[in-house]
VEXLUM-611968 format. One line per 2 residues: for each residue y, z, x of C-alpha. Coordinates in Angstrom, 3 decimals. Layout:
Y Z X; ...
END
This chain:
-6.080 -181.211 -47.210; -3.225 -183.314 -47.483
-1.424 -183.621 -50.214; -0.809 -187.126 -52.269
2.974 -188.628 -51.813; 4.067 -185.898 -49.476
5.026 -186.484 -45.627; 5.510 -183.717 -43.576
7.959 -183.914 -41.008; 8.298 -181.934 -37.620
9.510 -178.601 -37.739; 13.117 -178.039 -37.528
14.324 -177.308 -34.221; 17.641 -174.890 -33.793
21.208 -176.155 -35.462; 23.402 -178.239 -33.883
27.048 -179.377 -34.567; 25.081 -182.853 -34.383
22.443 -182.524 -36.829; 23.781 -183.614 -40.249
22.835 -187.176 -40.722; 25.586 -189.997 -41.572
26.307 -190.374 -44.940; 24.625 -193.818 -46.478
26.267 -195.801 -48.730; 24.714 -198.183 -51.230
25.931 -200.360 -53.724; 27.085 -200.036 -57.015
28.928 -200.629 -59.587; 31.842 -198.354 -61.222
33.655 -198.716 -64.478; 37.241 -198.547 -63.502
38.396 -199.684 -66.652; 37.680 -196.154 -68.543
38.106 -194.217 -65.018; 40.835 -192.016 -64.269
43.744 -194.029 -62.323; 42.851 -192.416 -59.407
39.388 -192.111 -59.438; 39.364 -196.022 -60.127
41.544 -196.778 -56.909; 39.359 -194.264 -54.831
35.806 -196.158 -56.161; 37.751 -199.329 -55.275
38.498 -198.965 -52.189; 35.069 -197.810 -50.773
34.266 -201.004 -51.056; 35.211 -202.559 -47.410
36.034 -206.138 -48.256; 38.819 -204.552 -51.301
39.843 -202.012 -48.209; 40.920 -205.423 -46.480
43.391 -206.232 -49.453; 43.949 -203.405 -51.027
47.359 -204.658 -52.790; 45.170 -206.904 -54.503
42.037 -205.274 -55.700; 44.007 -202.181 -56.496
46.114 -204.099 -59.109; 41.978 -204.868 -60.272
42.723 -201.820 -61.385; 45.502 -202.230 -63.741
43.611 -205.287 -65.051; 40.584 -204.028 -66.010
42.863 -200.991 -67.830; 44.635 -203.869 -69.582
41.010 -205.536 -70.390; 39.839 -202.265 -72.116
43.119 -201.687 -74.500; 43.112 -205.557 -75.366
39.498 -204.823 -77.049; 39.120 -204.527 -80.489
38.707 -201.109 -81.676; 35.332 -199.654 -82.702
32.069 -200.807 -81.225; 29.002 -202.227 -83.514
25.640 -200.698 -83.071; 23.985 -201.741 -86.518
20.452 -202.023 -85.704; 20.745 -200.349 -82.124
17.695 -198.556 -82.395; 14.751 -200.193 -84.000
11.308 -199.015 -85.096; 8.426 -199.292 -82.450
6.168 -201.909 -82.992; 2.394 -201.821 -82.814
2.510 -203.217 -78.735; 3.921 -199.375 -77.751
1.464 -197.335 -79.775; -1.014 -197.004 -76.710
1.586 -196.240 -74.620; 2.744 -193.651 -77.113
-0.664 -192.416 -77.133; -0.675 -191.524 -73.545
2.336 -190.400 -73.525; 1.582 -187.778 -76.006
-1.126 -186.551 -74.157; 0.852 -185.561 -70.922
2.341 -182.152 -70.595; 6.090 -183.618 -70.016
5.801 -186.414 -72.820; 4.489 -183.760 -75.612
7.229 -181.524 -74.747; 10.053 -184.230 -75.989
8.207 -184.716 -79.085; 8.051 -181.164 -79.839
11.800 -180.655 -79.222; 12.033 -183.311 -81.988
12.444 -186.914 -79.969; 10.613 -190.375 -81.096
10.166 -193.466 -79.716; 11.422 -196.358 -80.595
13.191 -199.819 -78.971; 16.726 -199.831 -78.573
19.190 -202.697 -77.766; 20.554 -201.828 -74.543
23.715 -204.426 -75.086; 25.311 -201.937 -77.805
24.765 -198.745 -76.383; 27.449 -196.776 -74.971
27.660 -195.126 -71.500; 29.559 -192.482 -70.093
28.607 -192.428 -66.875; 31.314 -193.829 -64.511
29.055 -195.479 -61.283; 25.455 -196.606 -61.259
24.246 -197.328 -57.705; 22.966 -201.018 -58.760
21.168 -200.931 -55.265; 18.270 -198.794 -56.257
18.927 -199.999 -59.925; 17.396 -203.134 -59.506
14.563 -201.969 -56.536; 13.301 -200.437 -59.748
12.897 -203.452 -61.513; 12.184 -206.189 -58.726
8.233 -205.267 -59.726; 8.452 -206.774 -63.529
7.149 -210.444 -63.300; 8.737 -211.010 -66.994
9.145 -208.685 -69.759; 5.713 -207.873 -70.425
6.101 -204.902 -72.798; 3.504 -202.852 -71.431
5.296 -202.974 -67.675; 8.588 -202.603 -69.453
7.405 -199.325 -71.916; 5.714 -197.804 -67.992
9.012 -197.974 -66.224; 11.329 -196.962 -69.292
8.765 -194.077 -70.278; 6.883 -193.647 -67.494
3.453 -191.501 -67.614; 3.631 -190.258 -64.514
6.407 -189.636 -61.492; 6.244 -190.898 -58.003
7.256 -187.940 -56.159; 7.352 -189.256 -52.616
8.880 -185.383 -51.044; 9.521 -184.763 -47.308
8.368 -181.191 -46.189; 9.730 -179.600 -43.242
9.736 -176.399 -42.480; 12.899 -174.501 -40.616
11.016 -171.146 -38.584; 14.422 -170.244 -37.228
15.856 -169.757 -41.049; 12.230 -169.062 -42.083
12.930 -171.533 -44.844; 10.554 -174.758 -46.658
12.949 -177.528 -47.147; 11.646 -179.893 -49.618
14.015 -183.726 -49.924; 13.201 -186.677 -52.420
15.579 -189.322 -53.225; 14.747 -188.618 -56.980
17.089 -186.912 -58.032; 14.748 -185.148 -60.186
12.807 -183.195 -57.783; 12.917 -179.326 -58.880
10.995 -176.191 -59.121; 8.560 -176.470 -61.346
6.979 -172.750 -61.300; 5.429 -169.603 -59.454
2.894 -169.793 -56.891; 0.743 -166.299 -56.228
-0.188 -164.062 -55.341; -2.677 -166.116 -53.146
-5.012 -164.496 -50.674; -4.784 -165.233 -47.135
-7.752 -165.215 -44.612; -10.066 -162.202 -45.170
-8.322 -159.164 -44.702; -4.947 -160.622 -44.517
-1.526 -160.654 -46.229; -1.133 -162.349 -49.456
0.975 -165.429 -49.959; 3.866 -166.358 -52.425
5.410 -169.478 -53.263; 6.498 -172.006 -55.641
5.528 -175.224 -56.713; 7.810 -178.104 -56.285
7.343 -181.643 -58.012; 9.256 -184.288 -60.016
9.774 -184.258 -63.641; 9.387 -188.016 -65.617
12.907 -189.354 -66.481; 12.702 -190.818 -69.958
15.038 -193.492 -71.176; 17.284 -191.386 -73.411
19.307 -192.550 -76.423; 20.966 -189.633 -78.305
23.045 -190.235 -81.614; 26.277 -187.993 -81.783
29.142 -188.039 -84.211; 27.946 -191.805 -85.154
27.829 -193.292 -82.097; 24.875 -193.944 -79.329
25.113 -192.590 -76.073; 22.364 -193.112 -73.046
21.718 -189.594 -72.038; 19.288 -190.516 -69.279
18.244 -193.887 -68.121; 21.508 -195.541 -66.407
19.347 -197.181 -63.371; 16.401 -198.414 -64.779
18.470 -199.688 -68.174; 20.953 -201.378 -65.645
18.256 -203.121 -63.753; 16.569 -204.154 -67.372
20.018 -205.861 -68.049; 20.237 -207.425 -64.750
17.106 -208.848 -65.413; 18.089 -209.914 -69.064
15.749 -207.525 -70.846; 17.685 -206.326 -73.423
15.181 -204.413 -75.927; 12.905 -201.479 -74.937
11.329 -198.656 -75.659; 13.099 -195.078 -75.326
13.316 -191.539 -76.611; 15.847 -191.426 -79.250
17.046 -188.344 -80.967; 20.538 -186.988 -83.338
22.228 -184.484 -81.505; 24.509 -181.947 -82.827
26.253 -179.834 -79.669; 28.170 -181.894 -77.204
26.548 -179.521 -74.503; 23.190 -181.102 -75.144
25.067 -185.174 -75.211; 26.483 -184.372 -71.813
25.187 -181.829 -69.386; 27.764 -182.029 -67.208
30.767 -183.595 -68.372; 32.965 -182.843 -64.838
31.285 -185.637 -63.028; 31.535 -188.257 -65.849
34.032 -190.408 -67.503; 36.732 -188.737 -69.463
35.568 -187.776 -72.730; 38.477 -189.403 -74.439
36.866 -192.711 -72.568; 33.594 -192.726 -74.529
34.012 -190.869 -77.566; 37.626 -192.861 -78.311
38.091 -196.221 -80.139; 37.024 -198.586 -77.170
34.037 -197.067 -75.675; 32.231 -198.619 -72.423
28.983 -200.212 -73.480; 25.956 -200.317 -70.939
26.621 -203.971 -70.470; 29.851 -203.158 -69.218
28.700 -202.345 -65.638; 27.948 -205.868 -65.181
31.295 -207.053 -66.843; 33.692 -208.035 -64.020
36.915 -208.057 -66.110; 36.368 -203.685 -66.795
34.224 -203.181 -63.828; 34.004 -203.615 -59.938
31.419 -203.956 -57.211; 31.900 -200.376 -55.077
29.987 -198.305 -52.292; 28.236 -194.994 -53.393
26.370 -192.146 -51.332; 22.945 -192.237 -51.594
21.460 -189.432 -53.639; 18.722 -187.224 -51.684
18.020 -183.912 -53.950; 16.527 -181.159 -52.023
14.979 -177.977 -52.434; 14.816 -175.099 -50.101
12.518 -171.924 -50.421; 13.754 -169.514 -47.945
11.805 -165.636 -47.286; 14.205 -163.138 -46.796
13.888 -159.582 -45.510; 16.457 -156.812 -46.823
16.686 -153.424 -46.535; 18.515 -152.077 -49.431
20.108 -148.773 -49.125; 20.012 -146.048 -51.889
END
């Protein structure tokens, strides 16, 4: 029986030098004003028309630097988060009821609508290609499309299955980069009188707008795309998961492939708006984002 939103592709054939795919690049948009010096000049110059002057739009560089420590210190976010109104409690309501959705409320998040002009951001690129695919669906800012695509009930997994016999391995790709085991599968019986089968399950997990208080301030823990596109399209309140947070560990799971820390949690921070702000931002190329997962059988033969 096939299975919803997966394709399964023809089995892999044996490894070539030729075989790895060229790399796609999409667009986005990178704050270079917070960025490392050189980080800044390397997201600039992906960009082919700044690689055709690159005296010019690598002293962009220097500007937007000069933009950011010309701001006044501090960063307002009075009234950033705001009670939910009586439009979200269905939505609320159904989102309690899903597995995913009652586990955030047990680890102690809420929902309620946030203004996505004075939140901060930390995370230095946002691939505005895919950011506003996301959002080219909402007709207006109906709050019922809006409070589906910021808290979504459910997750479009959309996998490609292929299995590799020569490696003995499934390989499972989704351009979400939330794809991920999700548990055990097995023992299963096989036909009558055969072997047993073992396996794992493999799915998406929702991605919840996330707005996390730490030390005073309000970071987006999860949510850059989808809140970019929402800006883009000049919705500026919506609904999210908000919660205090104590350990930076749990602000920032990985803090090696985001802005320096110095950059968010210092006296100018980058808001979320920023990212559409040409005088601390710029319009770069990014690689497109494919997670996979591969579940491989392997034989040993341990000695001792």
């Amino acid at each position: 029986m096939p299975i919803p939103d997966v394709t399964t592709l023809p089995e892999l054939g044996p490894p070539s030098e030729d075989s790895a795919p060229p790399q796609v690049l999409l667009a986005a948009r990178a704050l270079i004003g917070w960025m490392r010096p050189e980080d800044a000049r390397r997201a600039v110059m992906s960009n082919p028309d700044y690689a055709r002057a690159p005296e010019k739009y690598l002293a962009a560089v220097d500007d937007t630097r000069r933009a950011v420590a010309a701001r006044a210190e501090g960063v307002d976010q009075s009234e950033v988060v705001m009670e939910a109104d009586a439009s979200l409690e269905p939505h609320v309501t159904a989102l309690q009821a899903t597995l995913p959705g009652a586990q955030m409320f047990a680890e102690g998040w809420r929902v309620a609508r946030v203004d996505l002009t004075r939140v901060c951001g930390y995370q230095p690129i946002v691939v505005s290609e895919s950011a506003l695919e996301r959002v080219e669906h909402l007709g207006s800012a109906d709050p019922a499309s809006v409070a589906a695509l910021a808290l979504p009930l459910t997750s479009e997994t959309n996998m490609r299955v292929q299995l590799d016999a020569v490696r003995q391995s499934w390989i499972v790709t989704c351009d979400n980069p939330n794809l991920r085991v999700l548990g055990t599968a097995g023992p299963v019986a096989g036909a009558p009188g055969g072997a047993p089968f073992f396996g794992f399950g493999v799915g998406v997990s929702p991605s919840y707008l996330q707005v996390v208080r730490y030390r005073g301030r309000h970071f987006l823990r999860d949510g850059y795309h989808r809140s970019y596109g929402f800006l883009s399209r000049g919705i500026t309140v919506v609904p999210a998961f908000v919660r205090d947070m104590q350990a930076f560990e749990e602000v920032v799971p990985d803090p090696r492939v985001m802005l320096p820390q110095d950059a968010y949690q210092g006296a100018r921070p980058p808001l979320l708006v920023d990212y559409l702000d040409d005088t601390v931002s710029a319009s770069v190329r990014a690689p497109a984002v494919r997670k996979m997962v591969v579940i491989q059988a392997l034989e040993l033969t341990p000695i001792g």
